[in-house]
C-alpha positions, -999 to 999 in steps of 0.1 A, spaced: 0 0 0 25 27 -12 60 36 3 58 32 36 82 59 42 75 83 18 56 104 46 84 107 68 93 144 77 62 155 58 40 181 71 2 170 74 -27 193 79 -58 174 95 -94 193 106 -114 171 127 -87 153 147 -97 152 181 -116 116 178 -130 93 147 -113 96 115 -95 120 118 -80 109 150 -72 75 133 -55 92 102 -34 112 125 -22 80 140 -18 58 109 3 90 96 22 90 127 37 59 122 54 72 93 72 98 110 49 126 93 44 160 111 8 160 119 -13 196 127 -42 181 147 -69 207 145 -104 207 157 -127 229 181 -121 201 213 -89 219 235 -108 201 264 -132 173 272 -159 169 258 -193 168 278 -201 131 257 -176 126 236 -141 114 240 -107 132 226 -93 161 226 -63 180 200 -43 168 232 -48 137 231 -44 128 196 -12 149 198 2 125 227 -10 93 205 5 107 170 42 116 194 41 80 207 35 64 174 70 80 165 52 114 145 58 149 156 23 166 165 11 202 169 -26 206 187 -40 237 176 -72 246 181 -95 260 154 -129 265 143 -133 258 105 -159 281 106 -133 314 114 -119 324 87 -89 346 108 -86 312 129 -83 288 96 -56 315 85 -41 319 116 -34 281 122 -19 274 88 5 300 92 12 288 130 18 251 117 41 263 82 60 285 108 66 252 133 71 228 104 85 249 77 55 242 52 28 222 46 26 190 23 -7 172 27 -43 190 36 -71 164 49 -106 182 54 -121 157 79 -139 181 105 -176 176 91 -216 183 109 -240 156 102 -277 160 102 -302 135 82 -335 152 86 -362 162 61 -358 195 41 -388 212 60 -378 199 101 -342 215 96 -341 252 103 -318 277 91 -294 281 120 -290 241 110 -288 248 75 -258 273 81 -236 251 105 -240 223 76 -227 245 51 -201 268 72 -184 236 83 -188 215 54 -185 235 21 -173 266 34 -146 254 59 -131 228 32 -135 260 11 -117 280 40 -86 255 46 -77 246 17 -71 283 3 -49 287 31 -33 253 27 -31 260 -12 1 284 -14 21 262 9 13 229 -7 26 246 -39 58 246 -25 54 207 -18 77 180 -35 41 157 -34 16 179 -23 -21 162 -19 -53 176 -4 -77 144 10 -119 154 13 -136 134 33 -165 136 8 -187 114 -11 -182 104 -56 -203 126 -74 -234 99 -82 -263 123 -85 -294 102 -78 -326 112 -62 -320 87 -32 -293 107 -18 -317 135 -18 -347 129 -10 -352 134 26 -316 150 34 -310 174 5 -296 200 30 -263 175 45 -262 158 8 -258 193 -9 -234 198 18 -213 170 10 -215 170 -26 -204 206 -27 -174 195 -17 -171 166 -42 -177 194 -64 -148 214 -53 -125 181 -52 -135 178 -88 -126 214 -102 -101 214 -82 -82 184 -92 -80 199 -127 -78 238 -115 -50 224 -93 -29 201 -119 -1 225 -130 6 234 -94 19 191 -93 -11 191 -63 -30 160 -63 -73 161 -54 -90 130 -42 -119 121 -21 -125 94 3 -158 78 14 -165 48 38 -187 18 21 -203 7 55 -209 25 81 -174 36 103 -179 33 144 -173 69 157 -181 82 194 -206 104 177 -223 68 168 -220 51 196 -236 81 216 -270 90 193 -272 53 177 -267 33 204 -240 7 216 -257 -21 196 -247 -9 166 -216 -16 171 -213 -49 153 -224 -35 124 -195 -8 116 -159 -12 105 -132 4 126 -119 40 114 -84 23 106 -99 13 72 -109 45 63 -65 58 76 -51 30 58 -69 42 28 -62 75 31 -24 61 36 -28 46 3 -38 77 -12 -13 103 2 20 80 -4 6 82 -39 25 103 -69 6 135 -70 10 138 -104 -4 108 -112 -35 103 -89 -55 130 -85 -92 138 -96 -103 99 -80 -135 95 -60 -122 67 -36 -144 40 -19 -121 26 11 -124 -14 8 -123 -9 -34 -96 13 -33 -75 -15 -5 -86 -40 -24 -75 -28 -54 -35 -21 -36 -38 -60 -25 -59 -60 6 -81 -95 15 -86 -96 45 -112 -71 56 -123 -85 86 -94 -70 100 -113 -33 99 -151 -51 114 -156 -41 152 -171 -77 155 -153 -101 127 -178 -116 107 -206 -95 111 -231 -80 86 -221 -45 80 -246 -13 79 -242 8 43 -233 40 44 -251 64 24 -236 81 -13 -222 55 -19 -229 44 -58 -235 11 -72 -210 9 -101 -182 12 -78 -176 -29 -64 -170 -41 -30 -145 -68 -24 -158 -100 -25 -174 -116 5 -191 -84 19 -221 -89 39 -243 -59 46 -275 -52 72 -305 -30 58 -295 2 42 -312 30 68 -306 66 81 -290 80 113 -297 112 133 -266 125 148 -237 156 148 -201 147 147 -175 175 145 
């Protein structure tokens, strides 16, 4: 799955890092030797949810990385600024962005209000929007710069509309971007993917508003860092503009055993939403009933 060294001494960006994905990119990162900027609004605990910058800074040091915690709302745009420039100052640039830090709400059009509708899109479209412009003139300094979105392939059906359109417009705008972007972005040698989970990835988040009985039916976040992995120790100027599906995109660098990533081997697994049919899953998958969830997770 890619040079397993070719991250060492590089400088990566992450919003969203205090727990989840983000927290288990850091990590798998880490044991690289990159430089990780773990960003994200937690500085302290959480009233329900675990992790803090701190934390993951401790866990990406002992994993053999170097780590700066900063804290930072994607939302502020002096804040966004203000932390790039802190973490090109500390590391002496910036190599890889990943816009992780996400808000998740799966209601109908009419029961989400606009204070709802604004976090979706401030932290979503506009703080991808917001990071990577101040990632952008660093990266193009990069020997193999890359910019990761946690975002969904650009499969415009009415299923992954009806009933959501405010998060799915969210989300696709920045599929959107990641596609303009990876062409916009070519002669600057910067690469643009995406990467979306097939089933459903256990989070706190999850665990807290779905319940600890859904448990069995998630993967663990490392499938969706080993991915990402994958993707960053990639050439830049050869992979860029994919819309990646984690367990195709492993299977397809010589991954088989997928149990591995299952909370409880063996287990059906819950889909997760976007994700299109003409992309195939490794063989052997077994999934649960597609349905929605109702929770945040920043």
């Amino acid at each position: 799955m890619g040079d397993k060294t070719v991250l060492e001494g590089k400088t990566v960006f992450i919003t969203g890092a205090s727990r989840g994905i983000g927290l288990a990119i850091a990590k798998r990162v880490a044991q690289d030797g990159a430089n990780v900027v773990v960003c994200a609004k937690t500085d302290s605990a959480h009233p329900t949810l675990p992790g803090t910058i701190h934390e993951t800074a401790a866990a990406v040091e002992s994993l053999g990385g170097k780590a700066l915690a900063i804290a930072m709302d994607v939302r502020n745009e002096e804040a966004v600024q203000s932390a790039v420039q802190q973490a090109a100052d500390h590391f002496g640039g910036i190599d890889i962005c990943i816009n992780n830090a996400a808000a998740f709400w799966m209601q109908h059009s009419m029961e989400t209000n606009a204070k709802r509708h604004d976090l979706l899109f401030d932290i979503n479209e506009r703080g991808t929007f917001l990071v990577t412009s101040a990632c952008y003139p660093f990266l193009k300094k990069s020997s193999n710069p890359h910019i990761l979105n946690l975002s969904p392939p650009l499969d415009i059906k009415p299923l992954w509309f009806k009933y959501t359109s405010p998060y799915s417009v969210s989300k696709f705008a920045v599929s959107l971007y990641s596609l303009g972007w990876s062409s916009e972005f070519k002669p600057d040698g910067i690469a643009v993917n995406t990467l979306w989970p097939r089933v459903g990835i256990e989070s706190p988040a999850a665990l807290v508003h779905g319940g600890e009985e859904l448990r069995s039916e998630f993967r663990k976040a490392d499938i969706m860092a080993d991915a990402a992995h994958a993707i960053l120790t990639k050439d830049a100027g050869e992979f860029t503009g994919n819309f990646c599906i984690d367990d195709t995109l492993l299977y397809n660098e010589g991954v088989r055993d997928f149990d591995q990533y299952s909370v409880v081997p063996g287990s059906a697994l819950v889909p997760d939403y976007f994700v299109p049919d003409d992309i195939p899953a490794p063989p052997g998958l077994k999934l649960t009933k597609f349905r929605l969830y109702d929770f945040d997770e920043d």
